[in-house]
N, C-alpha and C positions, 0 to 999 in steps of 0.2 A: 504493500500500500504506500509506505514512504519515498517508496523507486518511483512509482508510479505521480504523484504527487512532484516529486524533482524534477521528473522529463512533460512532465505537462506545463513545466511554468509555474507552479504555484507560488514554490518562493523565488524565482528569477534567478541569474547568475549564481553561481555557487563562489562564497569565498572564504569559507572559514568551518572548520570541522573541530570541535572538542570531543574527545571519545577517549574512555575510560572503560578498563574490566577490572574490577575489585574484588577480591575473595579476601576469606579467614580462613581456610582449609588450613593455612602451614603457620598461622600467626604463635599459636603455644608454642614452648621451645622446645616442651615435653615429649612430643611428637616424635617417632624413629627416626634414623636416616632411612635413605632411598635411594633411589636410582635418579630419583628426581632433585635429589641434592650434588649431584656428581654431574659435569660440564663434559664428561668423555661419554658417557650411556646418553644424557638429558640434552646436550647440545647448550640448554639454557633454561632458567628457571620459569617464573611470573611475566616473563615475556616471550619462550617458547610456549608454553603452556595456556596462559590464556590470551595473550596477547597476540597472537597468531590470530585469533578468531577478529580481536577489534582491529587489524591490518585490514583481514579480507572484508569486514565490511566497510571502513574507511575506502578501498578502493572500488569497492560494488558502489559507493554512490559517485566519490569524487576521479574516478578511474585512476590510473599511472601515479604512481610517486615517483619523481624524478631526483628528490636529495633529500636525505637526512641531516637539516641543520646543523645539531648541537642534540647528545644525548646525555644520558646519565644512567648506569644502571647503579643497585645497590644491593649489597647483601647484610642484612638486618642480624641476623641469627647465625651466626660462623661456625658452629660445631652442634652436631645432633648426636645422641646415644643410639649405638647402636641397637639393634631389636633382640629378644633373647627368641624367639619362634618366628613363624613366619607372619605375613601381613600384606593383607589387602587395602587399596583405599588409601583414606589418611586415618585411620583408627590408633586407637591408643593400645599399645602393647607391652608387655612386663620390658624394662628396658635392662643392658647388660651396662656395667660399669666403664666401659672402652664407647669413646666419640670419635668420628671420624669429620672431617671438614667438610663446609657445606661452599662450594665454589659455582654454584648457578642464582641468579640475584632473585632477591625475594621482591624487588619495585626496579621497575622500569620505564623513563621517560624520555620522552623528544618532542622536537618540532620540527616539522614537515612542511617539504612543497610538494603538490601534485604539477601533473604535468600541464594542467587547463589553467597553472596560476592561483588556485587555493591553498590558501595556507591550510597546517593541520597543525595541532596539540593532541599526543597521544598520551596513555602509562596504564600502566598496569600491574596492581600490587597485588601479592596471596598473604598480607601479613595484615589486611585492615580488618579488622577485627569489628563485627556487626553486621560486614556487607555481605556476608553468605557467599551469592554467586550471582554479580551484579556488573550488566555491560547496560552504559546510559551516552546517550551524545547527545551537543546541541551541534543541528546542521545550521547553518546561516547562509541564507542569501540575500542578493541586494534588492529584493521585495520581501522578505521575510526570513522566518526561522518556525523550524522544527522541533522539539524536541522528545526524546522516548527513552524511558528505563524500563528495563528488563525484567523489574521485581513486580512492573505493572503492564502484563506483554498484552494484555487487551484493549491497551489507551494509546494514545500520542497527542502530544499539543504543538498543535499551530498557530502563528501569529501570523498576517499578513496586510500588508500596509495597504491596501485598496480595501479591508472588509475590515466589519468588526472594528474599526478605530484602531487596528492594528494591535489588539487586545489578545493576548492567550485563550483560545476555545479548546476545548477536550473531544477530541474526537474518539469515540468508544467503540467495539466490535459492533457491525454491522453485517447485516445476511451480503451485500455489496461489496464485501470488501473478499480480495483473492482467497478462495479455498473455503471461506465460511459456510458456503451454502450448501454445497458440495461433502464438506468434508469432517463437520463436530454434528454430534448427533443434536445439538437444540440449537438450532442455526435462525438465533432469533437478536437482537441490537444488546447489547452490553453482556451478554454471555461470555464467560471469561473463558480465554485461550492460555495456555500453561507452556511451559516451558518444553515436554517434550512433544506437544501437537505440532512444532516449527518443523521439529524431525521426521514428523508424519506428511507434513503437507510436502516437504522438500522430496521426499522418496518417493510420493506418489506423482508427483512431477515429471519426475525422472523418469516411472515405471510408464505413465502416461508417452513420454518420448522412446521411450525404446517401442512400447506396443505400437506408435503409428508411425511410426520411423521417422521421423526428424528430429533432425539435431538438437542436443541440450544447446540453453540460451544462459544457464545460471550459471555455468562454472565449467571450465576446465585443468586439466594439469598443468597449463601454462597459468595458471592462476594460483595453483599451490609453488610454484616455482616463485610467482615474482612476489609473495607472501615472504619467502622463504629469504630473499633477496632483501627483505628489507628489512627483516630480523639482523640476518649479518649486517647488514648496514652500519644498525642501530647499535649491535655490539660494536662495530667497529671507531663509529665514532664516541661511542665511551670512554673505548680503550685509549685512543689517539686525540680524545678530546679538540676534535676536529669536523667541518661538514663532510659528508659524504656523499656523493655521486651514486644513482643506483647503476647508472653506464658502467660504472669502475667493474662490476658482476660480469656486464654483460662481456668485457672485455675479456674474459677468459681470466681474470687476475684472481688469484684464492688466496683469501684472508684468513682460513681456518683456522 
């Protein structure tokens, strides 16, 4: 509904993305190590992990990021105990007296350019304690703004400077809006949509495009590449406390 709303016109130009994914999953220190604490299995913490996800939708609306300004990753919690049994999850388990270091960051932040000229403000932490499991942006453009959190996936609020006095409206599930009608069994206005029906509507999408043959339009492996591309970026310019080009990638140059 948001994609759809952006390429109508509704808030004009795009020039500016706030977007954030905030978890508490790793915030206790009590917590075991993992695999997810280790930079050689994980690749990277709170910004491989969830941060990957608020990349691809940062580019699903404002397409191409072309440089990662200026980053900062961090790691909060420096050594975890190891587990004495095994462990699923992030569950708490009898812990052994031996720590081993925790080298993937637990917050991760930058500022971004896309390629159309919108700026972006990313990060993404698993040490905020209250946020559960929470991705929220303000999209802005030069006739408005959007905004949506993920704790309330059946709303979004629009402002837009020709309606409404340019005032926040709530706009709530509607039988109108993609999948609704079709696809929750009470497909009736403010019916609440939950967190794993996105997973239902996206694979029935899919299964939809395999069964009449035409091509997926929502995603492909060049879209987990250049996700991927900009994670290293974003490490990269941490580490070198430097902007980064996402061309530097495409040039064949390995920063691993």
């Amino acid at each position: 509904m948001i994609k759809q709303l952006v390429e109508n016109g509704e808030i004009g130009t795009l020039n500016h993305l706030l977007i954030q994914y905030q978890c508490g999953y790793a915030a206790d220190p009590l917590l075991p190590h993992s695999w997810r604490y280790t930079e050689s299995k994980a690749g990277g913490g709170a910004l491989h992990d969830i941060g990957a996800h608020a990349i691809d939708i940062a580019r699903f609306f404002c397409g191409d990021i072309s440089e990662i300004v200026g980053a900062a990753t961090d790691t909060l919690i420096t050594h975890r105990y190891l587990p004495l049994a095994a462990n699923a999850g992030h569950n708490h388990v009898a812990l052994s007296d031996r720590s081993e270091k925790v080298d993937t960051d637990d917050i991760s932040s930058c500022v971004m350019r896309f390629r159309n000229g919108c700026q972006g403000m990313f990060s993404a932490s698993r040490v905020t304690v209250g946020m559960g499991n929470t991705l929220s942006f303000t999209l802005t453009g030069s006739r408005g703004t959007i905004l949506f959190n993920s704790e309330r996936p059946g709303e979004l609020h629009i402002a837009r400077a020709e309606r409404e006095g340019g005032a926040f409206i709530t706009l709530a599930n509607q039988p109108s809006f993609p999948f609704l009608s079709d696809l929750i069994p009470v497909p009736h206005d403010g019916v609440a949509v939950g967190y794993a029906e996105g997973f239902g509507f996206m694979m029935a999408e899919f299964m939809q495009a395999v069964a009449e043959g035409k091509p997926w339009q929502k995603g492909a492996f060049s879209d987990g590449l250049a996700v991927a591309q900009v994670l290293e970026a974003i490490q990269l310019s941490s580490r070198e406390r430097r902007p980064v080009a996402i061309a530097e990638f495409n040039q064949g140059e390995n920063h691993v």
